[in-house]
N, C-alpha and C positions, 0 to 999 in steps of 0.2 A: 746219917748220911742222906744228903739229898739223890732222890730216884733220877735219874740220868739214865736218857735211853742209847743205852750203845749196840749197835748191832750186832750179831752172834758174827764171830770170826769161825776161818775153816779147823776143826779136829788139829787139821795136821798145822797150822800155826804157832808160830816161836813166840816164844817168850817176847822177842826185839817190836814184832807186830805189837802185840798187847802194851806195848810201854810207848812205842810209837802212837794208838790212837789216845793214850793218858794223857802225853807229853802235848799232843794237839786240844785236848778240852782242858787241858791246864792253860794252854795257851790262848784258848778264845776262851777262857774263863764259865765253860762248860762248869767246871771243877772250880770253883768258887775257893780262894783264899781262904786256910781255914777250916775245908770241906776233910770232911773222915773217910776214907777210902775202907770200905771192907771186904777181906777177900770173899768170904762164901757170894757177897752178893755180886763183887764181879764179876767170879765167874760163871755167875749164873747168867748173867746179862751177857758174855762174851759166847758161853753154852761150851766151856772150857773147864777140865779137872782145875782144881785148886794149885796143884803147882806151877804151871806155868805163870798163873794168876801173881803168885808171890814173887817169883823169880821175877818178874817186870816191874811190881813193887818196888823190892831190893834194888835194882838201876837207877829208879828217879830215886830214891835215897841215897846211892852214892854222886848222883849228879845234882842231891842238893835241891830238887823240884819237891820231895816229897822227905817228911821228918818223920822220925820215931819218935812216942813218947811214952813211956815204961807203965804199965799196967793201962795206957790209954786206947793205944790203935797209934795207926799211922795217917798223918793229915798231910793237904797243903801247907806248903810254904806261904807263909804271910809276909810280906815286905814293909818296913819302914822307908821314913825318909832316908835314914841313914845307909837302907839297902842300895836302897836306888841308887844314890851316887855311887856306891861301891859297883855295885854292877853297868855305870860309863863309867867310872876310871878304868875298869877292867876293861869294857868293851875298847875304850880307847888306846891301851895299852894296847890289842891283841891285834887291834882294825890297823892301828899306826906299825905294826910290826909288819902288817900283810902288805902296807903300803910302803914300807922298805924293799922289801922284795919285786913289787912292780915296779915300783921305780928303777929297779936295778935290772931292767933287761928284759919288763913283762908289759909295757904298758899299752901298748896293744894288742894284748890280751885280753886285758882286764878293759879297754875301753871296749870292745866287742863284746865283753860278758855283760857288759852294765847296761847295753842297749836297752835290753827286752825290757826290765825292770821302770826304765827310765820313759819308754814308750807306755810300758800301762799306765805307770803313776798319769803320766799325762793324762789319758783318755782317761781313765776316773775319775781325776779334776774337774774335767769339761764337764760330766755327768753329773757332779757332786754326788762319788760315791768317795766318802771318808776313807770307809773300811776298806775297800781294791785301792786307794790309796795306801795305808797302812800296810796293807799286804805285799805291795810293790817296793813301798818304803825296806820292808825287812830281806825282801828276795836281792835289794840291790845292794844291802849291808852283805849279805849273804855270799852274793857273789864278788864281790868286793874282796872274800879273804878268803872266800875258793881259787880267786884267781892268782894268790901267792903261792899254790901248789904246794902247799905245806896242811896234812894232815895233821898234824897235830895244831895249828891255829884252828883249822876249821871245827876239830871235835872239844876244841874249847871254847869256841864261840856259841855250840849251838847251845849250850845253856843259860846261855846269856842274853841270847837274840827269845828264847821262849821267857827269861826273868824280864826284859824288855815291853813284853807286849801283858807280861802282867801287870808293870807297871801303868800300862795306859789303862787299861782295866775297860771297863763299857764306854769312853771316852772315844777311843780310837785315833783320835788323833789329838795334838794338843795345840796345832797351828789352827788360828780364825779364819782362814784364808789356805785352804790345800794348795792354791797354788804356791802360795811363798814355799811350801815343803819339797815342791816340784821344783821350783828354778832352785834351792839347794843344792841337790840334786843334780841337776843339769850341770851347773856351775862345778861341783866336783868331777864328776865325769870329763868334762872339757879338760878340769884341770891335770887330771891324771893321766888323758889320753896327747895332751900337745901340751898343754902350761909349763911355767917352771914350776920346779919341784919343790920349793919351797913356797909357792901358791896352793899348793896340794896339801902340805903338809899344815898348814894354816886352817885352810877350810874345813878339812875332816878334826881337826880341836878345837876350832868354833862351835862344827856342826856339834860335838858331844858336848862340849859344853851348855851350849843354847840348850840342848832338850831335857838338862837338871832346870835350867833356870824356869821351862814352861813347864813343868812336871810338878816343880816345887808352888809354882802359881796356883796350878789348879788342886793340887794336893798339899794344901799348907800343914 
């Protein structure tokens, strides 16, 4: 296992903590696809008993972040081509369901929610920061299917939205140009806060379509 410096979390810390900062270096690829998680050495680096350590284990293995493999240990999830698509038809499956429900009676909800998201990505456009692009890019997915008020989309998104950003992997982003990812962006937002709905409904399966098509470009 690669040494990854994590900082010691508090005694009195859950289990949810410890899988929460996993699920974040899986996701900026701290935790390298493929990487061997071992407990003694977690919790020595989190300065936490072994069980907790497991127990947060055990979660990214039922959410599918992390695998079992019999007399091995437990590793990263490694993604194929083939994952990737799996994970936007799903993301699109679950984002186009959340955009059913705004449309039906939330969409000024949801265009309030998307502001924040839409204001960063800009400003780190301007900056040419990729990465607070990409960042902003996921907060605004994110709030996108918070703003369906359906718990159970959202706690099946968020494995999605972390399989997502391993797909871009040290990339970070996969547009030449952040700003084209930014007026996206902009463009659905408008569409979902005043558009027709069948403008909306377009845009957000273009948008998941397009980013198998630049994923698969730069990952042939």
């Amino acid at each position: 296992m690669s040494v990854i410096e994590f900082e010691p979390v508090n005694r009195q810390s859950t289990a949810e903590m410890i899988a929460d900062r996993l699920r974040t270096a899986i996701m900026r690829g701290t935790l390298a696809p493929g990487a061997q998680l071992v407990e003694a050495d977690l919790a020595a680096q989190f300065d936490v008993s072994r069980g907790p350590v497991r127990e947060a284990m055990q979660r990214l293995v039922s959410e599918g972040l992390l695998h079992s493999i019999r007399h091995r240990g437990i590793f990263v999830i490694e993604l194929t081509h083939d994952d990737v698509v799996d994970v936007y038809r799903a993301r699109t499956a679950i984002e186009g369901g959340a955009l059913e429900l705004i449309l039906d009676g939330r969409r000024e909800i949801a265009y309030a929610a998307l502001a924040p998201s839409v204001t960063a990505m800009t400003e780190c456009a301007e900056r040419g920061d990729a990465a607070g692009v990409s960042d902003a890019d996921q907060s605004f997915h994110e709030a996108l299917v918070d703003s369906a008020a359906s718990p159970r989309l959202s706690r099946a998104a968020r494995t999605l939205f972390i399989e997502t950003r391993m797909c871009l992997g040290a990339l970070e982003t996969t547009y030449p140009d952040v700003r084209e990812q930014v007026q996206e962006h902009i463009e659905l937002r408008e569409a979902i806060g005043t558009g027709a709905l069948s403008r909306a409904r377009k845009l957000l399966v273009e948008h998941m379509h397009d980013a198998v098509l630049r994923l698969h470009t730069q990952h042939p």
